[in-house]
MDTraj code that builds the backbone (N, CA, C; nanometers):
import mdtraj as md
import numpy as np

residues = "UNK UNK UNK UNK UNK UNK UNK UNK UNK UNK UNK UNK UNK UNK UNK UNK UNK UNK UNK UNK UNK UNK UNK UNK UNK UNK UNK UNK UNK UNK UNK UNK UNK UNK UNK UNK UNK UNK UNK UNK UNK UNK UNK UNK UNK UNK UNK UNK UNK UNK UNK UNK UNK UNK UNK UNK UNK UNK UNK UNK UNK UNK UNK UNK UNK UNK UNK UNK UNK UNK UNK UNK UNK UNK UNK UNK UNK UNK UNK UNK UNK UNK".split()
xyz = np.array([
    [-0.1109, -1.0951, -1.1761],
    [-0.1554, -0.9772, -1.2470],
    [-0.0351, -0.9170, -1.3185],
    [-0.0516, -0.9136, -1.4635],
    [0.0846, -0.8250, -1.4975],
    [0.0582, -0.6892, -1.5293],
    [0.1579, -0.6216, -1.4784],
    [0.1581, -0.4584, -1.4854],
    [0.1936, -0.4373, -1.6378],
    [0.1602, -0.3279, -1.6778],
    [0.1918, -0.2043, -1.7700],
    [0.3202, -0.1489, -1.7407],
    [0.4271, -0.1756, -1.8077],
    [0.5569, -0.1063, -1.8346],
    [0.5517, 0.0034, -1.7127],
    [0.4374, 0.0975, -1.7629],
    [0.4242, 0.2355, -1.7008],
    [0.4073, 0.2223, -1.5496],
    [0.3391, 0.1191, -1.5471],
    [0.2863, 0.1149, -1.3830],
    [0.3780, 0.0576, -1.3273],
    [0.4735, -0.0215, -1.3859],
    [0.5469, -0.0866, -1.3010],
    [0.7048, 0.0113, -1.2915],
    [0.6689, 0.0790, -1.3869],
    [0.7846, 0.2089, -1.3366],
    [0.7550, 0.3664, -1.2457],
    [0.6272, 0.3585, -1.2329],
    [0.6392, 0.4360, -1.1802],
    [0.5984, 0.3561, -1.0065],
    [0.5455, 0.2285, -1.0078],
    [0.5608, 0.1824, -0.8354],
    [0.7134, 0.1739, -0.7939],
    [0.7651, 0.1544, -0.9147],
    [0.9470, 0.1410, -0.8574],
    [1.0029, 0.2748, -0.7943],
    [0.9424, 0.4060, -0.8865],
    [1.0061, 0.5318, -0.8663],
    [0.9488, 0.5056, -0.6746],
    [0.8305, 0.5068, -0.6928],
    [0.7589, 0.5242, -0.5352],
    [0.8421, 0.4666, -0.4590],
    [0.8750, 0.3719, -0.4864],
    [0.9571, 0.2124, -0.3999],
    [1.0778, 0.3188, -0.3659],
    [1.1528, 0.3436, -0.4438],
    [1.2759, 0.4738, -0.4427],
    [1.2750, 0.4965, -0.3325],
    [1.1617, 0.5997, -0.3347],
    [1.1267, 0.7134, -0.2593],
    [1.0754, 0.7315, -0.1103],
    [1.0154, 0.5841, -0.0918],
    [0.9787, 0.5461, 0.0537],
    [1.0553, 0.4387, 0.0747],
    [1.0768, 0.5029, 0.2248],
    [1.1445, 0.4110, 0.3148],
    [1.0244, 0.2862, 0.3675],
    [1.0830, 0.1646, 0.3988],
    [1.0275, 0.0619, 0.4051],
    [1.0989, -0.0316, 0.5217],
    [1.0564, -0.1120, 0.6269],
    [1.1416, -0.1530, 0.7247],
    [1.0929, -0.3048, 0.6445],
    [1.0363, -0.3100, 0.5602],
    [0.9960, -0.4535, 0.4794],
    [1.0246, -0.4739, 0.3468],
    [1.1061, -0.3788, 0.2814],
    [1.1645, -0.4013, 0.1694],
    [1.0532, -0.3795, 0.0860],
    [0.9308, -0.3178, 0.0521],
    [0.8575, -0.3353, -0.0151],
    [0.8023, -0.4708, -0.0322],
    [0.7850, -0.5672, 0.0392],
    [0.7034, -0.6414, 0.0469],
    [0.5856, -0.7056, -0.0451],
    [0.5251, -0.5804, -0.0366],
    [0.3845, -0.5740, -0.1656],
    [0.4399, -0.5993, -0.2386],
    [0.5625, -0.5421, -0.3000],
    [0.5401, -0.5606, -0.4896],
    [0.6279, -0.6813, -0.4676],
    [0.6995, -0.7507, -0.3585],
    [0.7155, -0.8667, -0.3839],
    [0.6336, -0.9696, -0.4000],
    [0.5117, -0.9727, -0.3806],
    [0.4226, -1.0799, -0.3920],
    [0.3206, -1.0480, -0.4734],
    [0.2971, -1.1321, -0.5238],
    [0.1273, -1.1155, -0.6231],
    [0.0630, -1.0041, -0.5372],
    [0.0288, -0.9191, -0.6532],
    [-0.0910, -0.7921, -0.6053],
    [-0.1922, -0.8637, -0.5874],
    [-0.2611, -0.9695, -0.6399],
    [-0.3834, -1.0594, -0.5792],
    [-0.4075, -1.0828, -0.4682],
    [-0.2785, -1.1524, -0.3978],
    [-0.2681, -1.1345, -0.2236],
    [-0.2276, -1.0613, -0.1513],
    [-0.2657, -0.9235, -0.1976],
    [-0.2805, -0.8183, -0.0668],
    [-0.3962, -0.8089, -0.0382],
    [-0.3939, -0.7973, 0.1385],
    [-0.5072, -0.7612, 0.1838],
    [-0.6134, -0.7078, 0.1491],
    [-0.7386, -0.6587, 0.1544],
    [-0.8195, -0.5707, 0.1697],
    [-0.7944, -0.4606, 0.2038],
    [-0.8333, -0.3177, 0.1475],
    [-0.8373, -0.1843, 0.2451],
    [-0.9500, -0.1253, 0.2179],
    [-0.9571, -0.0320, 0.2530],
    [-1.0748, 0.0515, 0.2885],
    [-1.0630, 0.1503, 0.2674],
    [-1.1427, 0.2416, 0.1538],
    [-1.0809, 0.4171, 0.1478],
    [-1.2381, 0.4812, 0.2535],
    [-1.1410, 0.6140, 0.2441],
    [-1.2490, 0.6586, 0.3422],
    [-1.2518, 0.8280, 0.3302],
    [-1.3246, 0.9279, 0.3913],
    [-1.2858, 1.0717, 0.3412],
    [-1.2951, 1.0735, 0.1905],
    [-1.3875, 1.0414, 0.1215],
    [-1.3882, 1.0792, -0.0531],
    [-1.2708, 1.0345, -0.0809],
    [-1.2283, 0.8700, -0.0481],
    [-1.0930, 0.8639, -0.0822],
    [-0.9659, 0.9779, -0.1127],
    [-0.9578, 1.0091, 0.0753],
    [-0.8015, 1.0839, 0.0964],
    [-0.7767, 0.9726, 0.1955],
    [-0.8364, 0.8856, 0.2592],
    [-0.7900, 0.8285, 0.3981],
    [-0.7937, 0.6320, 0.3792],
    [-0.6914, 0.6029, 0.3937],
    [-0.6989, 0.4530, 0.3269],
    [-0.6668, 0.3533, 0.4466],
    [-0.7764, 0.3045, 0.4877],
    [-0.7300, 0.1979, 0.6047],
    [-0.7236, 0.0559, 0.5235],
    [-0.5724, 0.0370, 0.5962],
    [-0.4579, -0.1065, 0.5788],
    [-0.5700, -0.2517, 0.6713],
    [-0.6438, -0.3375, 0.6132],
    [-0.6447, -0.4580, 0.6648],
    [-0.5422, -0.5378, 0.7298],
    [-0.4157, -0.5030, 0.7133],
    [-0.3138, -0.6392, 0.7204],
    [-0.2698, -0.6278, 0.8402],
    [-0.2835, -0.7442, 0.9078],
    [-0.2044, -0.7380, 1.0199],
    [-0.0432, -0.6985, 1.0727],
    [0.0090, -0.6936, 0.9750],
    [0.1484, -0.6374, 0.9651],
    [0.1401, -0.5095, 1.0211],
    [0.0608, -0.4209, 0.9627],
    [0.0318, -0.2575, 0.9238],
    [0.0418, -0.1972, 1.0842],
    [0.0411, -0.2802, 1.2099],
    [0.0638, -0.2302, 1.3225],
    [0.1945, -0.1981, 1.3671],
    [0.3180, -0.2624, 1.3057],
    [0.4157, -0.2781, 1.3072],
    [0.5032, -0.1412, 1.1919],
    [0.4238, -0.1217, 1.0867],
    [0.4497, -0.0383, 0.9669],
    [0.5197, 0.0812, 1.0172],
    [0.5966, 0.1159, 0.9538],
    [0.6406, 0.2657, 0.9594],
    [0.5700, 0.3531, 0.9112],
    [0.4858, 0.3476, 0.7479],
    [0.3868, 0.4409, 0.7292],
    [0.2488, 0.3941, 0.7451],
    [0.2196, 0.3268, 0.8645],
    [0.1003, 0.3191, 0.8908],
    [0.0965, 0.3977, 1.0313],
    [-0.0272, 0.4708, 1.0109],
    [-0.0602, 0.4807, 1.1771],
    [-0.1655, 0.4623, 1.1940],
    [-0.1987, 0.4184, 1.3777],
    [-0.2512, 0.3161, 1.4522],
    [-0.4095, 0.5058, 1.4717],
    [-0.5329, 0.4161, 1.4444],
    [-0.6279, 0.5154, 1.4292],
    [-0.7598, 0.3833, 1.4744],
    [-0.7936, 0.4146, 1.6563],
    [-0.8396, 0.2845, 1.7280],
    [-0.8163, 0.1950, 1.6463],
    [-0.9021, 0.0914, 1.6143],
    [-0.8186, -0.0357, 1.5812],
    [-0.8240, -0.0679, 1.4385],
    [-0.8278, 0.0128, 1.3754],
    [-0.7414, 0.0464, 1.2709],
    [-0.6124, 0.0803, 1.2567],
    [-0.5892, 0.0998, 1.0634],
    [-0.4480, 0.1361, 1.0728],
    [-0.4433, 0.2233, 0.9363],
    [-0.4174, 0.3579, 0.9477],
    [-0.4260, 0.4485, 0.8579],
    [-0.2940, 0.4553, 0.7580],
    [-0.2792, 0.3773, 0.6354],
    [-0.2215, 0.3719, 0.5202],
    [-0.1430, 0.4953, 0.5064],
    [-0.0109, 0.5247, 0.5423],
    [0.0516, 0.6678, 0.4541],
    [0.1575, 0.5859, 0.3780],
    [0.1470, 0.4637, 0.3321],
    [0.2388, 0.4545, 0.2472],
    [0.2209, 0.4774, 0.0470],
    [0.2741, 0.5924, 0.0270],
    [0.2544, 0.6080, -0.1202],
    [0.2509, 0.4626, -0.2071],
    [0.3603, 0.3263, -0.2033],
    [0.3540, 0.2711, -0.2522],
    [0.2054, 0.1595, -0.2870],
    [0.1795, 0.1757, -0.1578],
    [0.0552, 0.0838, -0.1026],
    [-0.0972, 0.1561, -0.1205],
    [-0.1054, 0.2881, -0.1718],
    [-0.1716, 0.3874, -0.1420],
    [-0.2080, 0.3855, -0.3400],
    [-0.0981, 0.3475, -0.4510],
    [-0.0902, 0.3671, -0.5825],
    [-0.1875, 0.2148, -0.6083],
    [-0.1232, 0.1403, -0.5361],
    [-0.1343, -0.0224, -0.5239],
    [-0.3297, 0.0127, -0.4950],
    [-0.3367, 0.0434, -0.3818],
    [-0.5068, 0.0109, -0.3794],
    [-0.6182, 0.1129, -0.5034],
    [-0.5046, 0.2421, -0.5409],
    [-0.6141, 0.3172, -0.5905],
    [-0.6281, 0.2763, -0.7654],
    [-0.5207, 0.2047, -0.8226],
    [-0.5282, 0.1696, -0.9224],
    [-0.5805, 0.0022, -0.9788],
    [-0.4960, -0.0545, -0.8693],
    [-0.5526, -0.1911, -0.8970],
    [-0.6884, -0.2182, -0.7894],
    [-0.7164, -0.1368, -0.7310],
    [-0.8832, -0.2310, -0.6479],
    [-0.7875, -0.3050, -0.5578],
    [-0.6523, -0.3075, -0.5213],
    [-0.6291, -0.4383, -0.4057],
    [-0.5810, -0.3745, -0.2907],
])
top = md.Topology()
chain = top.add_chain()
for i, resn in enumerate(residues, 1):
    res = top.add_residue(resn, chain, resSeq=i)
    for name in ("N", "CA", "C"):
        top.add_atom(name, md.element.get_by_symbol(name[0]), res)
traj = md.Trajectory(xyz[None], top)
């Protein structure tokens, strides 16, 4: 998938701005192969599919789910659908 100048500067600013124990990960790999998520709450509440996301620093564990607070990952599902 190729980004828009714009989009791909402003996921970098995000990237900046959050801490990551995975280096940003996502935008290292094709946006095609990210997981699935799930919005929820009139899209305010974004549950992470990935099995990683238990391990995440901005994920938290919500029963067996995993509640998305990462801005980068959070721009990632609400703009591209992934």
């Amino acid at each position: 998938m190729e980004l828009a100048r714009e989009e791909r500067e402003k996921l970098e600013e995000l990237a900046r701005n959050t801490p990551c124990d995975r280096a940003h990960e996502c935008l290292q790999s094709a946006l095609e192969q990210l997981r699935e998520v799930e919005w929820a709450a009139g899209d305010k509440v974004l549950f992470c599919q990935d099995e990683d996301g238990w391990s995440c620093r901005n994920g938290m564990r919500f029963g067996q789910s995993i509640i998305c607070q990462c801005p980068v990952r959070r721009y990632i599902a609400k703009h591209f659908r992934r």
